[in-house]
C-alpha positions as CSV (number, residue, x, y, z in Angstrom):
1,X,47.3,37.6,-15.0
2,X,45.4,36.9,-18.5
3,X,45.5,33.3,-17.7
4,X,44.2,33.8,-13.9
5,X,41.4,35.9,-15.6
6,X,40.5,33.6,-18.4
7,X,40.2,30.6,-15.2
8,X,38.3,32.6,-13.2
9,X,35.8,33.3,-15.7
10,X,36.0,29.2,-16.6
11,X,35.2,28.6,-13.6
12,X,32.0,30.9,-12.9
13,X,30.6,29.7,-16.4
14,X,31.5,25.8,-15.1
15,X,29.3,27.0,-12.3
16,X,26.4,28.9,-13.8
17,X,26.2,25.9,-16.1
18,X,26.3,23.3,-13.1
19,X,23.3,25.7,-11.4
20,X,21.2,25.9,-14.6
21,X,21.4,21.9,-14.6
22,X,20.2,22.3,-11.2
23,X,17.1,23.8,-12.0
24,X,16.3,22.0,-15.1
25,X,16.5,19.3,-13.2
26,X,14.2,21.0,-10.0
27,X,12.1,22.1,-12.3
28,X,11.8,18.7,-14.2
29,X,10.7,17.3,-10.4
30,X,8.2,19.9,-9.8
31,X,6.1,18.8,-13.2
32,X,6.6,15.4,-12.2
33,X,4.9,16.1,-9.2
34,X,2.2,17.8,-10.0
35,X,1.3,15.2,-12.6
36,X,1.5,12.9,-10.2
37,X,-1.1,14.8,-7.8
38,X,-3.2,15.7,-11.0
39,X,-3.1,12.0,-11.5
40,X,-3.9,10.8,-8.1
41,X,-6.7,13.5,-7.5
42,X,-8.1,12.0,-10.9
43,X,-8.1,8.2,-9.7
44,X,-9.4,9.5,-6.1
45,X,-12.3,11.1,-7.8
46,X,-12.8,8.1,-9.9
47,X,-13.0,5.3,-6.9
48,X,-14.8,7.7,-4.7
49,X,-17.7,8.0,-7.4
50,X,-18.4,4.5,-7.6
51,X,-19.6,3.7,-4.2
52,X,-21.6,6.9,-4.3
53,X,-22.8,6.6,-7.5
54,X,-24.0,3.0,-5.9
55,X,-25.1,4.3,-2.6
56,X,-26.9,7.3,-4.5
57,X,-28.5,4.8,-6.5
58,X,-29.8,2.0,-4.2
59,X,-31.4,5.3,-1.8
60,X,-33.4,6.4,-4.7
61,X,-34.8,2.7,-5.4
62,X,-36.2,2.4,-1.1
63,X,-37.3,6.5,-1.2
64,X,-39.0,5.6,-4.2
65,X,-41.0,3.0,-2.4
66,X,-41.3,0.9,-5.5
67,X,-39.4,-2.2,-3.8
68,X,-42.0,-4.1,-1.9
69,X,-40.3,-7.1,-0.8
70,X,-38.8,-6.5,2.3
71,X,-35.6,-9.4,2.0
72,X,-34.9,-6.8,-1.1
73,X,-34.8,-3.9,1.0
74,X,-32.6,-5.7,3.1
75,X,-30.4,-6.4,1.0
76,X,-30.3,-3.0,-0.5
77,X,-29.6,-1.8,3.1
78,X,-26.8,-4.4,3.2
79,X,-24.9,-2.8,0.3
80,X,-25.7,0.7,1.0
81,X,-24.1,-0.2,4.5
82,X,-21.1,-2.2,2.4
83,X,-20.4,0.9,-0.2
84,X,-20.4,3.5,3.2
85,X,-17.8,1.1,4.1
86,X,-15.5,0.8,1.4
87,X,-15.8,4.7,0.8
88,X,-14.7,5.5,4.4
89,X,-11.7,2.5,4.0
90,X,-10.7,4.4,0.7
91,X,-10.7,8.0,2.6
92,X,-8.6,6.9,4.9
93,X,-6.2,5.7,2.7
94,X,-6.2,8.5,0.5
95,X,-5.1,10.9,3.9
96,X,-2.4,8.0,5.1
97,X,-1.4,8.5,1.6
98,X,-1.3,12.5,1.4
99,X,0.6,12.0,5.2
100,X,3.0,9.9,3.6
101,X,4.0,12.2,0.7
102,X,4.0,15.4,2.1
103,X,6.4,14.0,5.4
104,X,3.7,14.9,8.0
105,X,3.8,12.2,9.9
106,X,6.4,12.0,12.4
107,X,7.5,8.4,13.8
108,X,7.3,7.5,17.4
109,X,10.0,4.9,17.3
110,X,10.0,2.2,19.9
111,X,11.2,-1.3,20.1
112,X,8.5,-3.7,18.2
113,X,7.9,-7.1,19.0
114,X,7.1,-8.5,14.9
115,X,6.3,-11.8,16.5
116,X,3.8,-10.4,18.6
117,X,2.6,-8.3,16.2
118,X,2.3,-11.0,13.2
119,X,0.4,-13.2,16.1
120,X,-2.4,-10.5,16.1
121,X,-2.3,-9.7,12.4
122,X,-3.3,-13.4,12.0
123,X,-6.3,-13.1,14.8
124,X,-7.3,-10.3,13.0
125,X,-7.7,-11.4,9.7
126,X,-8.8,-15.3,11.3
127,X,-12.8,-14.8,10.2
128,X,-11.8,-13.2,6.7
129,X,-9.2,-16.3,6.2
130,X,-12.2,-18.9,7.6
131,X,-14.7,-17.5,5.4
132,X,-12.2,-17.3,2.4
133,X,-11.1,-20.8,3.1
134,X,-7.1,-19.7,3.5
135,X,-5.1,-21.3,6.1
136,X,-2.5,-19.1,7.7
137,X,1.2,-20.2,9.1
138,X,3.6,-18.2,11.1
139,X,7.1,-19.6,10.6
140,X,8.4,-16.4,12.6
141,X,11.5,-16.5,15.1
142,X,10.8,-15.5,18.9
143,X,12.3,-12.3,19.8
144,X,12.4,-11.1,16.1
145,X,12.1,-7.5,17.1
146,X,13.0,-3.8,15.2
147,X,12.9,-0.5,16.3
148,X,10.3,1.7,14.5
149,X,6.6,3.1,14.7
150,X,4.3,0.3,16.0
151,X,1.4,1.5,14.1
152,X,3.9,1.5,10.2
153,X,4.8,-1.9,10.7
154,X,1.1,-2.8,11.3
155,X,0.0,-1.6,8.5
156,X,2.7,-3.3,6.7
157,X,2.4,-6.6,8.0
158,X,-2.1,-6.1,7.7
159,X,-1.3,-5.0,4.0
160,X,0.8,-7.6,3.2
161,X,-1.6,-10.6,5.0
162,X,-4.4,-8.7,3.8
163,X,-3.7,-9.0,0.4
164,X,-2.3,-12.7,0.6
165,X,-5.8,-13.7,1.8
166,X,-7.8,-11.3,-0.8
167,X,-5.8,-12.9,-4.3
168,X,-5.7,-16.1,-3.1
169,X,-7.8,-19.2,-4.1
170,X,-9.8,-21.8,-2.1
171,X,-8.1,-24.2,0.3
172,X,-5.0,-22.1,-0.4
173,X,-2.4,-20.8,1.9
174,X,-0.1,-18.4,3.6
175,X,3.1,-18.6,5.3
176,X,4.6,-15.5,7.3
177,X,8.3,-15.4,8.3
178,X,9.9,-12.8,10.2
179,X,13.1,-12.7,11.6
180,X,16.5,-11.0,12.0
181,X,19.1,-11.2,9.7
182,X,22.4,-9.0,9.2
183,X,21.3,-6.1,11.2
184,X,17.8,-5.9,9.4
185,X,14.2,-6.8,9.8
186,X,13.1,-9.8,7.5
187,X,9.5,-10.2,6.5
188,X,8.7,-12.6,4.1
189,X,4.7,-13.0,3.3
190,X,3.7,-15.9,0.1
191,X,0.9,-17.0,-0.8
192,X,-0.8,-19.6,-2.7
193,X,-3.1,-17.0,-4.8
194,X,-3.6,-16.1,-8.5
195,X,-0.2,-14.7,-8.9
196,X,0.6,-11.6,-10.9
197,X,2.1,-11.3,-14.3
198,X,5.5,-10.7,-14.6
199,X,4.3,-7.7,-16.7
200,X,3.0,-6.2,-13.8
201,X,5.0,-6.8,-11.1
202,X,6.5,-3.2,-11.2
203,X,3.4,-2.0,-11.1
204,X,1.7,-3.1,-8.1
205,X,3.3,-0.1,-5.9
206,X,1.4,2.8,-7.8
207,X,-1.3,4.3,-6.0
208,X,-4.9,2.3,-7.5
209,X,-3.3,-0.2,-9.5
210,X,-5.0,-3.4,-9.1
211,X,-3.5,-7.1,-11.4
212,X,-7.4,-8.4,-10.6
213,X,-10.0,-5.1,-10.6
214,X,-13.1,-6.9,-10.4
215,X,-11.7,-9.5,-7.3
216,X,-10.2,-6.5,-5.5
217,X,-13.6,-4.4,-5.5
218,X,-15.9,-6.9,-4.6
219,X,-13.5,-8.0,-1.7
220,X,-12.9,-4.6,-0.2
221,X,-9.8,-3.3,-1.4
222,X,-8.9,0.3,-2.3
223,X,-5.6,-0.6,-4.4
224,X,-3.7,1.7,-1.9
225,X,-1.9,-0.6,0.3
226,X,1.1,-1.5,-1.3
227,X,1.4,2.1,-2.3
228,X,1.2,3.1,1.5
229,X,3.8,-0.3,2.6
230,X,6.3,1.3,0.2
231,X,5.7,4.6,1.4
232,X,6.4,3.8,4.9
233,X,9.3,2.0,3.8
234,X,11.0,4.7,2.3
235,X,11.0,6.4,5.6
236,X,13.2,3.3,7.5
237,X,15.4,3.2,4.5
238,X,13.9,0.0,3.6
239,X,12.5,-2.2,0.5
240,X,10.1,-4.7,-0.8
241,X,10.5,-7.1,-3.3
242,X,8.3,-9.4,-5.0
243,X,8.3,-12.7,-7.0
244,X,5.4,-14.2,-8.4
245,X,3.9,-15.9,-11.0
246,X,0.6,-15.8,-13.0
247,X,-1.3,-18.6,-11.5
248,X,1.4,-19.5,-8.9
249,X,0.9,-17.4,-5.6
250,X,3.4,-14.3,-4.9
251,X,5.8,-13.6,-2.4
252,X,6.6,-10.7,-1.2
253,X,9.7,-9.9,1.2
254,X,10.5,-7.1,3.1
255,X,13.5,-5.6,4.7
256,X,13.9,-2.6,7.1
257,X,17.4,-1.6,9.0
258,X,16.5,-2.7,12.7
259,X,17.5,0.5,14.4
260,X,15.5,3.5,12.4
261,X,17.8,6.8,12.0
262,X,16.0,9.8,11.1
């Protein structure tokens, strides 16, 4: 009876101990996650205040009316117009972000054709490539297909092509494959571009983090689109890998279970 009592009473401190774990470790998340909001908040304010700080600026010089030349005022125009832009790009990302975190965003799953898809990815982005000098190739397999939200793996595949066009060089290149392999979804996306240091590679994912800060603010980008492709990601169960090398291009491959279960 003594020895039924004594593991009884083992057993309810094995399990108070195994709850108070629990909630040290809950509790650990929680902080987590509010730094990381404090954090993202904090670069959100940050990238928001340049373009208005630029906007602001450039309105003050024409209301001012001490700019006579009118190709100046033009121009000022131009990159008022430009910074509007970039601001409203870097809104929406912030809320796709936000969606993405919080699990409001509920996936209308339907069978995707990737070929078709990378074939208008690549018309898309044709004017930006022109003008950038960047030749694009699709090496993808007819009837390469997977069953998710049309508009995730858009933004995959636009983030991905997006960003092969933006770090890469003159004259330089990138191939797209896409097929399916072992019951998954294959994207592969390399470039010829600037590469990223090996240093960094682990990096690239967090929300704002740019390898080139000057290139990817002068061309447009909000350093939130691989954080939003692994985001989507984690919602098919899926991953992205990258190699690259400083100098070298990158490559970035993507794989995602062909049928998505919720």
């Amino acid at each position: 009876m003594i020895k039924g009592y004594l593991k009884n009473k083992y057993l309810r401190y094995l399990n108070i101990k195994k709850t108070l774990k629990e909630m040290d470790a809950l509790n650990e998340r929680l902080i987590k996650e509010k730094e990381i909001r404090q954090e993202f908040f904090a670069n959100a304010s940050h990238e928001l205040k340049t373009p208005i700080t630029s906007i602001r600026g450039y309105a003050e010089l024409l209301e001012s009316d001490m700019i006579k030349d009118e190709a100046t005022k033009k121009d000022m125009i131009s990159r008022i117009k430009k910074e509007a832009d970039h601001m409203n790009m870097l809104i929406a990302d912030i809320l796709e972000v936000s969606k993405l975190e919080t699990k409001e965003i509920r996936p209308e799953v339907m069978k995707v054709d990737i070929g078709l898809l990378v074939g208008e990815t690549i018309e898309t982005f044709k004017p930006r490539a022109d003008e950038a000098q960047v030749s694009i190739y699709d090496y993808s397999k007819p009837g390469t297909f997977v069953y998710a939200d049309y508009s995730h793996m858009d933004e995959i595949i636009s983030n991905l092509v997006s960003n092969a066009i933006r770090y890469n060089r003159k004259n330089g290149k990138v191939w797209i494959y896409a097929a399916n392999e072992g019951g998954f979804l294959e994207l592969r996306v390399r470039d010829t571009g600037i590469g990223i240091p090996s240093s960094e590679c682990s990096r690239i994912f967090e929300r704002f983090y740019r390898v080139d800060k000057g290139r990817s603010r002068s061309s447009g980008g909000t350093g939130l689109g691989l954080s939003i492709v692994k985001h989507i990601l984690s919602y098919y169960k899926g991953t992205i890998d990258v190699r690259s090398k400083l100098g070298s291009g990158s490559e970035f491959t993507v794989r995602i279970p062909e049928r998505y279960e919720a």
